[in-house]
C-alpha positions in Angstrom: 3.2 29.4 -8.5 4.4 25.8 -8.5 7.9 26.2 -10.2 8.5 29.2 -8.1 7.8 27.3 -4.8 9.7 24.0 -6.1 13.2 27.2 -6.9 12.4 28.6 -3.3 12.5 24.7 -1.8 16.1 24.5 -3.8 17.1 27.5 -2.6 16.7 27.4 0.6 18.2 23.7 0.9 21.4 24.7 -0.8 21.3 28.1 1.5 21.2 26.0 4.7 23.5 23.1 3.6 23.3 21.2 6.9 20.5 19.3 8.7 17.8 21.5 10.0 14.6 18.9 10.9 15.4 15.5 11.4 13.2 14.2 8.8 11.3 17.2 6.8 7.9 16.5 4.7 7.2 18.7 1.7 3.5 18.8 0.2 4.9 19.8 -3.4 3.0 16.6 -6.3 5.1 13.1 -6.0 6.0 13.4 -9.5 7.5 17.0 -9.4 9.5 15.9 -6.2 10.6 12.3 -7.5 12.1 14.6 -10.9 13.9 16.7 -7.9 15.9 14.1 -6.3 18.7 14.5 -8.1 18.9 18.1 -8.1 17.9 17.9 -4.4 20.9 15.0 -3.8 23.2 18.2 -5.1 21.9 20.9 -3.6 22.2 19.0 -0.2 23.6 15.9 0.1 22.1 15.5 3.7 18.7 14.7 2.2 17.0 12.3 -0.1 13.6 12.3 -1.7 12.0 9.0 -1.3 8.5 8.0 -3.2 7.3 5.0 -1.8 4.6 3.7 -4.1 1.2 2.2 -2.9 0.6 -1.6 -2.9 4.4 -2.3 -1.8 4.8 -5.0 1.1 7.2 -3.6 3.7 10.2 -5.5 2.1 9.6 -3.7 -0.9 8.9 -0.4 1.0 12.8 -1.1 3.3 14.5 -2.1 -0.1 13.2 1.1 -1.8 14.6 3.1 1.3 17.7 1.5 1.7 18.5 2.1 -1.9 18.2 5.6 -1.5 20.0 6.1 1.8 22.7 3.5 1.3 21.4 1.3 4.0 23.1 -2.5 4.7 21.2 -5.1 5.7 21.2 -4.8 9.1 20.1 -1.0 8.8 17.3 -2.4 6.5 16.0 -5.6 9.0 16.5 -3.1 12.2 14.0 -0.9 9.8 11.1 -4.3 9.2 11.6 -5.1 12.6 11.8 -1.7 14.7 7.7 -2.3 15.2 8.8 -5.0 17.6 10.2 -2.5 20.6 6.3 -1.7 20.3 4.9 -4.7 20.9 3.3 -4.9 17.5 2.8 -8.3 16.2 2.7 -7.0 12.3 3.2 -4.0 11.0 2.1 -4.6 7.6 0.0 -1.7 5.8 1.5 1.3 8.0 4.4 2.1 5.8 2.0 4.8 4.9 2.6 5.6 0.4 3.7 8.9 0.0 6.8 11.2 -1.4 9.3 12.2 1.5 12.4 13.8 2.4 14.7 12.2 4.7 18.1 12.6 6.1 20.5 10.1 4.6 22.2 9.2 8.3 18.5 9.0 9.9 18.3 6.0 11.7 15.9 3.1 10.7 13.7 4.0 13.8 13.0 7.1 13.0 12.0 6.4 9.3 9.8 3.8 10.4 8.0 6.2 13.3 7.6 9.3 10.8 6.1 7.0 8.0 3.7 5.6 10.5 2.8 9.1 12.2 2.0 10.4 8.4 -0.6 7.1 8.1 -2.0 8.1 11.2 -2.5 11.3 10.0 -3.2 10.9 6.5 -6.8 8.4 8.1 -8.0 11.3 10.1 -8.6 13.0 7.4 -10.5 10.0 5.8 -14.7 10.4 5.8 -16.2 7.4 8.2 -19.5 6.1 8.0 -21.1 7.2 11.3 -23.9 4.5 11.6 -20.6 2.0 11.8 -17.8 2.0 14.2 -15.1 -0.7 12.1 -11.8 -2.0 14.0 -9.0 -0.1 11.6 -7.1 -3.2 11.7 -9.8 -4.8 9.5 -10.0 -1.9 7.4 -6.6 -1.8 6.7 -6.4 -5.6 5.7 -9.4 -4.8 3.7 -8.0 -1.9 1.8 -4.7 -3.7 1.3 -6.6 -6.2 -0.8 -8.3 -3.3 -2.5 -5.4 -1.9 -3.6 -3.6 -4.9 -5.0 -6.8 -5.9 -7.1 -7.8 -2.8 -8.3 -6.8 -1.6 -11.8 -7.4 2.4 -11.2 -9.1 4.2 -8.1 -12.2 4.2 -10.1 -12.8 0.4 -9.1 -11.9 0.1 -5.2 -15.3 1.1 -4.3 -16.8 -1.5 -6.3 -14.3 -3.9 -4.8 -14.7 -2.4 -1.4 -18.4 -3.4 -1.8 -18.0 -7.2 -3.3 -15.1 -7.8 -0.5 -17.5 -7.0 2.4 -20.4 -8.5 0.0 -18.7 -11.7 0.8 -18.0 -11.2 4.4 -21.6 -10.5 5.6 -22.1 -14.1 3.4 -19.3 -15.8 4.9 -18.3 -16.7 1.8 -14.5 -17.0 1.3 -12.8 -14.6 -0.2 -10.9 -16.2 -3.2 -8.6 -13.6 -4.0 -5.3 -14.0 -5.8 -3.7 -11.0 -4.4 -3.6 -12.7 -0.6 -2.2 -15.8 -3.1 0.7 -13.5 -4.0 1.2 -12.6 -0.4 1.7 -15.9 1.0 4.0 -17.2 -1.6 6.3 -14.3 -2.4 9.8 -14.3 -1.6 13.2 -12.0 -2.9 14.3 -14.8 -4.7 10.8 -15.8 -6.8 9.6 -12.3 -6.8 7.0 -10.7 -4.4 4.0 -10.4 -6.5 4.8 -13.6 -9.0 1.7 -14.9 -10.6 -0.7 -17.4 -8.7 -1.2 -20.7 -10.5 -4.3 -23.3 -9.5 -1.8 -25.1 -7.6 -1.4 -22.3 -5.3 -4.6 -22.6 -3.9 -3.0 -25.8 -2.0 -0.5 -23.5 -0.3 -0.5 -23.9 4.0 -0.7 -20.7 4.8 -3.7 -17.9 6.9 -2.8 -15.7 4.1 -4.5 -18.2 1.2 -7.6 -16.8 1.1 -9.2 -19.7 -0.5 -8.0 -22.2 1.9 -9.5 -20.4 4.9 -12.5 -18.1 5.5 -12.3 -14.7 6.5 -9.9 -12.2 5.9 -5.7 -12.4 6.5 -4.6 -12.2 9.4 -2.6 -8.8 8.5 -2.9 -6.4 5.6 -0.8 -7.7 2.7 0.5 -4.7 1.2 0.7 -0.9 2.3 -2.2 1.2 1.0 -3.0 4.6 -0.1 -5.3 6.9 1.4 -8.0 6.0 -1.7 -7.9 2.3 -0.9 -8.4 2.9 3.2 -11.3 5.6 2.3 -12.8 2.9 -0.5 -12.2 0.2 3.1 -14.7 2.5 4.8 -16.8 3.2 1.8 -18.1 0.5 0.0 -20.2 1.1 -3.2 -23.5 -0.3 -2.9 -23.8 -3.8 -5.0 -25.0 -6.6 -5.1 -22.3 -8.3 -7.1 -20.1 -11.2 -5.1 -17.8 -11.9 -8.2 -15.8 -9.7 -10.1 -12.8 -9.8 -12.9 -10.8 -6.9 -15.2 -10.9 -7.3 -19.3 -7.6 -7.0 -21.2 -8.0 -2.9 -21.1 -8.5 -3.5 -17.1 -12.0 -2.2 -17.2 -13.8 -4.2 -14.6 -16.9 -6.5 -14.7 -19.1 -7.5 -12.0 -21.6 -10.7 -11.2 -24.2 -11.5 -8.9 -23.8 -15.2 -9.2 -20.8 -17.6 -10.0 -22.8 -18.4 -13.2 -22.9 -15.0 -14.4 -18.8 -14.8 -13.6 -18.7 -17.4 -15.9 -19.9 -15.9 -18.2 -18.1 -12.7 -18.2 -15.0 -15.3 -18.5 -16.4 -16.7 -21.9 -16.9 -13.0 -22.6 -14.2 -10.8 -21.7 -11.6 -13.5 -20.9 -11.5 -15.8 -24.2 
């Protein structure tokens, strides 16, 4: 049933060979659709499949777009910055992860708007605790952590549940993935490895400078990480770190950490 509905998709673009929705969505699996593109680029060359991945910072989501649909830089800044005829301070997190097909001569704009619409979409259909009413943008700066640190989707709960662990204990957060955030650049790489000097670094984003969470998400999350966001696994672990086969290990103390370092670390 699945290779006959990826030949009718092929079909039916190479029957209609000209634009036909402005910017289309088709719920065939990522990795199908990513195999497609070129086939797809022949078939029509109005269209482009585009997977964005989950944990890219909106740099890395533009770049990944303007690859694919030839964009020049100013196409690519007018796409970071069309949040700003919205009034939106930072936009971070929105660029919802998913495949898509878009026209090649869409405008930035319009990228920008369908990718948000589909995040929009793609949290309705997320289970909320009802005993809680969170603020989304927290949840979103949450899950964004989430889905940097985690190893698999098996661990964001877990994480989920230490993150707001150390929230309700106003303890700071400590985490190397907000580290990455506010020192990556082009030029050194946007998710280079933290040193203990970086935990000098002026910035809202250094998470063991200041308390609390960043002041924006740091990365743009799947739909797993935002669902782990709004449900936390039960612990009573405030430390946590991944093995050399990335299976994770959690503490209730900084002295038990420890001691998963000696263990699993060395």
């Amino acid at each position: 049933m699945r290779l006959r509905s990826i030949f009718i998709l092929i079909i039916f673009i190479l029957l209609i060979g000209t634009p036909f929705l402005g910017v289309f969505y088709y719920k065939f699996d990522p990795a199908l659709l990513a195999k497609l593109s070129f086939y797809v680029d022949l078939a029509n060359p109005y269209m482009r499949i585009i997977r964005i991945e989950e944990g890219l910072r909106k740099e890395e989501v533009a770049d990944t777009i303007a690859n694919k649909l030839n964009w020049g830089k100013k196409e690519e800044n007018a796409f970071l910055n069309a949040h700003l005829a919205m009034s939106t301070t930072n936009d971070e997190g929105y660029y919802f992860p998913k495949t898509y097909l878009i026209y090649q001569d869409e405008t930035p704009s319009v990228v920008q708007a369908t990718m948000f619409d589909e995040f929009s979409k793609q949290v309705q259909t997320i289970k909320k605790p009802k005993s809680k009413i969170i603020n989304q943008d927290t949840i979103l700066r949450i899950a964004s952590i989430i889905q940097r640190e985690a190893a698999s989707k098996n661990d964001m709960n877990l994480i989920s549940g230490i993150i707001w662990n150390r929230i309700w204990s106003g303890m700071k957060l400590q985490i190397d993935a907000t580290l990455q955030y506010a020192k990556g650049s082009e030029e050194k790489g946007w998710w280079a490895e933290v040193n203990p000097e970086d935990r000098k670094i002026k910035s809202p984003y250094n998470t063991y400078l200041y308390p609390g969470l960043p002041p924006s998400a740091i990365a743009n999350p799947g739909l797993s990480a935002i669902a782990a966001a709004y449900n936390p696994q039960k612990t009573s672990c405030l430390f946590y770190l991944h093995d050399k086969n990335r299976e994770i290990h959690c503490a209730k103390t900084y002295e038990g950490h420890k001691k998963n370092i000696e263990i699993y670390l060395k």
